[in-house]
N, C-alpha and C positions, 0 to 999 in steps of 0.2 A: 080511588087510589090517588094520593097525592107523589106526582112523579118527583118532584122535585123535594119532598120529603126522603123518597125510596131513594135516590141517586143520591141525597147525604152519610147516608146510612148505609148503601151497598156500595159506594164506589170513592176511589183516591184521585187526587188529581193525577191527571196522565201528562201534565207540563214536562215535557223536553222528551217526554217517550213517541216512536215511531208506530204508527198502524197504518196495515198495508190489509187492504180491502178488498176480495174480488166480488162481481156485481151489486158492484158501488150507489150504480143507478137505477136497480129494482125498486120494490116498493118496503121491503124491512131495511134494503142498503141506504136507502135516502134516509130513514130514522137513525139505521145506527150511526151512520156519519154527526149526524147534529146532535146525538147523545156524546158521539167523539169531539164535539166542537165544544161540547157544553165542560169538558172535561178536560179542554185543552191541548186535546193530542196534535201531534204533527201527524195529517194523515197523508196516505198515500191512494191516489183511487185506481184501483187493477180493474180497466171494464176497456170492451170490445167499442162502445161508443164515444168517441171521442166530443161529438158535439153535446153528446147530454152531459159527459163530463165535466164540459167547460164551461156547458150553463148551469151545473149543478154548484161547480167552483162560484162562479161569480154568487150567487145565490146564498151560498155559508158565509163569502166573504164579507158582502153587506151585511151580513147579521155579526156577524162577527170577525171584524176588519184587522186582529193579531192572530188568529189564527194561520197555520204554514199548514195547506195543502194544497198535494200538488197531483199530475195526473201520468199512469204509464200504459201505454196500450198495453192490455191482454185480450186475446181472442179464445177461449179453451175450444173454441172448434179448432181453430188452427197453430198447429204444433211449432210451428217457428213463429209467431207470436208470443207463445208462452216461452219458447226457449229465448229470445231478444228479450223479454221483462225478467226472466232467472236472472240475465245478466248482469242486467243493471240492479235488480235489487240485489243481489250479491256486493255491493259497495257502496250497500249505507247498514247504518246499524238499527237492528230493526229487531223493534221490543214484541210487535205482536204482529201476529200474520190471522185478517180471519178469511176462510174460506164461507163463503155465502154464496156465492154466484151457484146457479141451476137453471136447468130444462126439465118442463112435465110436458106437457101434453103440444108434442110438434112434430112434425113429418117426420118421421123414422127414416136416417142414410147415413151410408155409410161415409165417417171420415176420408179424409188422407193418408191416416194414419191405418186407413182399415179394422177401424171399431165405429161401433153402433154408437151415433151421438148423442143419445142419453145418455150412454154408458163412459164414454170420452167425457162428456161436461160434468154432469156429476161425479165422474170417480177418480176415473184414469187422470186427469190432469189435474186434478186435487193433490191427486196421492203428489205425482209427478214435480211438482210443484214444493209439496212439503220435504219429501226425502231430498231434495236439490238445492233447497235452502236454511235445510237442517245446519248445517254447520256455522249458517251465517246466523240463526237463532243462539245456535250454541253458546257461540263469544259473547253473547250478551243477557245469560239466561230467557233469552224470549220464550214466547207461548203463542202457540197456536189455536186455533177455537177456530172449531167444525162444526157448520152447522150442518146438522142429520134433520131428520122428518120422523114423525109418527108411522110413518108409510113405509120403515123401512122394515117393521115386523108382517108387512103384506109378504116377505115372501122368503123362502129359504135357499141358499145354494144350490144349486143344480150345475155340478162339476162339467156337465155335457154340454152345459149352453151358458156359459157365463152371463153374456148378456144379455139373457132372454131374447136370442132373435127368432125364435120360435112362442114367444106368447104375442098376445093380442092388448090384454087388456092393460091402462098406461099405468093403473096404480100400483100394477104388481111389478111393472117396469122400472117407474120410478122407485119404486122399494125398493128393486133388487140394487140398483144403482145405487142408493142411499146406505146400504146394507153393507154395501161393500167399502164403503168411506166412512163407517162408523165401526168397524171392526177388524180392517186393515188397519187405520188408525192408531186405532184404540194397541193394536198387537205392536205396532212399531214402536209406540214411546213407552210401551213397557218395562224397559230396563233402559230408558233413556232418563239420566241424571243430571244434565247440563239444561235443557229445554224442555219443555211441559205440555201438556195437552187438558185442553178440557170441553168436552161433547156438548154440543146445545143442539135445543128444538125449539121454535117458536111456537108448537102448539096448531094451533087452526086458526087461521087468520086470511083476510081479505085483499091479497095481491092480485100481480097479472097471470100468476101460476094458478091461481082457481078462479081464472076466466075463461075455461072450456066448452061450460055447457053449450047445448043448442040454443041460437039466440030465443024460443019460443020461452025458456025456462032459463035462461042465464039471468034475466033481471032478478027472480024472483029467489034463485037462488044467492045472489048478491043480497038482496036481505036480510034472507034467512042469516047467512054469515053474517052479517054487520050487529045483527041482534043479540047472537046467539054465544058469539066468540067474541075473541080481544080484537081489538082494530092492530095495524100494522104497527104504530109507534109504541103500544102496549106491549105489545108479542117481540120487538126484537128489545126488549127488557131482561129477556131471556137470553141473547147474547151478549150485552154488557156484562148480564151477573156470569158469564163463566169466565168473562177477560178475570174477573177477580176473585176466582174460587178454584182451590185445589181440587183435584177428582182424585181419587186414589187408584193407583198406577193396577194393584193385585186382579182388583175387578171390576167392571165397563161400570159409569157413571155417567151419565148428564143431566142438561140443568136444563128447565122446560116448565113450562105451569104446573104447581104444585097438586090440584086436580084431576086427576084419569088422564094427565097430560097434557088436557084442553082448558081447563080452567085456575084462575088464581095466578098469586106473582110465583115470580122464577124458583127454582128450587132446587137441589142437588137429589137427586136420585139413583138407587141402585138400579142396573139396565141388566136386565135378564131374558133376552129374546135369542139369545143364540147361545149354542153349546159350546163349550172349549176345543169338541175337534171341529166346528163349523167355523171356529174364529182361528185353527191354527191352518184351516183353508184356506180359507178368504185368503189368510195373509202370505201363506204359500204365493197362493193365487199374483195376490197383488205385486212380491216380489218379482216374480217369474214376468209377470206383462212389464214393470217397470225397466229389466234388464233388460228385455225386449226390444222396446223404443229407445231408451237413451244412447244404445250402441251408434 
């Protein structure tokens, strides 16, 4: 696959448009940033690490020295972090918001806020985050681009335990987290006309999220991925192509390897893993916690 073929033919220049990024400095963040540099954007980097930020700035800026980006602490563990970045991005004009940042497989505890931290990182302060600067998308037509997982059809609502603190195992965890950020979502800009949404997956790929295993078999499963799957700059190909692809608002859509999900360039898809009263839960759900905290 020639990238720089795919990026003439899938993608516009993003000159003088804003992207606000969270987990900027992961291992799909570090590529889509440089696909947003190759592209022009003025980016924005939303990450809890400020020194990786800075070296990761210094890093794009040598490569590409007109490029404007710039860095604003967000913590999704910590709720007044993200409410002090609402703030300030609330006054700038801001064309694309993508949600990337996640937690898989880490000590299970409970927030500040009093939720399960996988369930805070990937959902709750996603959502949180989107409904709060919904209106600053608005004035500018912006879009948002969610990235979901494969992982999120591991598991189904279970009204009694939202956030799974009664399972064990992390993939149904992280599913369910994922689960809820792709069909809350998806139910909120459903009859949203101003601001846009569109779902992406990277597919399977070799980040610090599938460095779990036991060290006796985590080498080997590192190969196995590196062989088998798209590498990181490949797989977040797959959120570029939703920055520039309609999803249709009626029924859940995302853009993810055009193969079983795992393989192939990006693609638009019909998403059929959940029922219409499971997705007018979830979003029940999601409104009812988001009322919640922001009080």
């Amino acid at each position: 696959m020639n990238i720089k073929k795919w990026l003439s033919k899938n993608t516009n220049s993003l000159q003088n448009k804003v992207v606000a990024i969270t987990g900027s400095t992961g291992g799909l963040g570090i590529n889509i940033c440089q696909f947003l540099c190759e592209l022009n954007a003025d980016i924005i980097l939303l990450d809890r690490d400020k020194a990786k930020a800075t070296a990761q700035i210094k890093n794009l800026t040598e490569i590409y020295p007109n490029i404007k980006i710039s860095f604003i602490e967000m913590d999704l563990l910590d709720f007044k972090s993200v409410i002090t970045a609402c703030e300030k991005l609330k006054n700038i004009k801001l064309d694309y918001l993508i949600l990337n940042a996640g937690i898989y497989n880490v000590k299970r505890e409970k927030t500040s806020l009093g939720f399960d931290n996988v369930f805070q990182v990937n959902f709750l302060m996603p959502y949180y985050i989107t409904k709060t600067l919904l209106p600053t998308l608005q004035k500018c037509g912006g879009k948002v681009v969610a990235v979901s997982s494969i992982a999120h059809n591991y598991s189904k609502l279970d009204a009694q335990d939202i956030e799974f603190l009664n399972r064990k195992k992390i993939s149904k965890i992280y599913g369910n987290s994922k689960r809820f950020l792709t069909y809350a979502l998806f139910k909120l800009f459903e009859n949203e006309n101003c601001a846009s949404l569109t779902l992406a997956h990277p597919g399977i790929t070799l980040t610090n999220m599938t460095n779990h295993y036991p060290k006796a078999i985590n080498w080997l499963v590192k190969i196995g991925i590196k062989i088998l799957f798209a590498n990181p700059k490949k797989a977040s190909l797959n959120i570029i192509k939703a920055m520039f692809t309609t999803a249709n608002k009626v029924k859940p859509q995302w853009v993810g390897p055009a193969m079983f999900n795992i393989w192939g360039k990006p693609k638009l898809k019909d998403l059929k893993t959940a029922t219409q009263n499971e997705i007018e839960s979830i979003f029940t759900t999601a409104e009812n916690l988001y009322n919640k905290i922001k009080k």
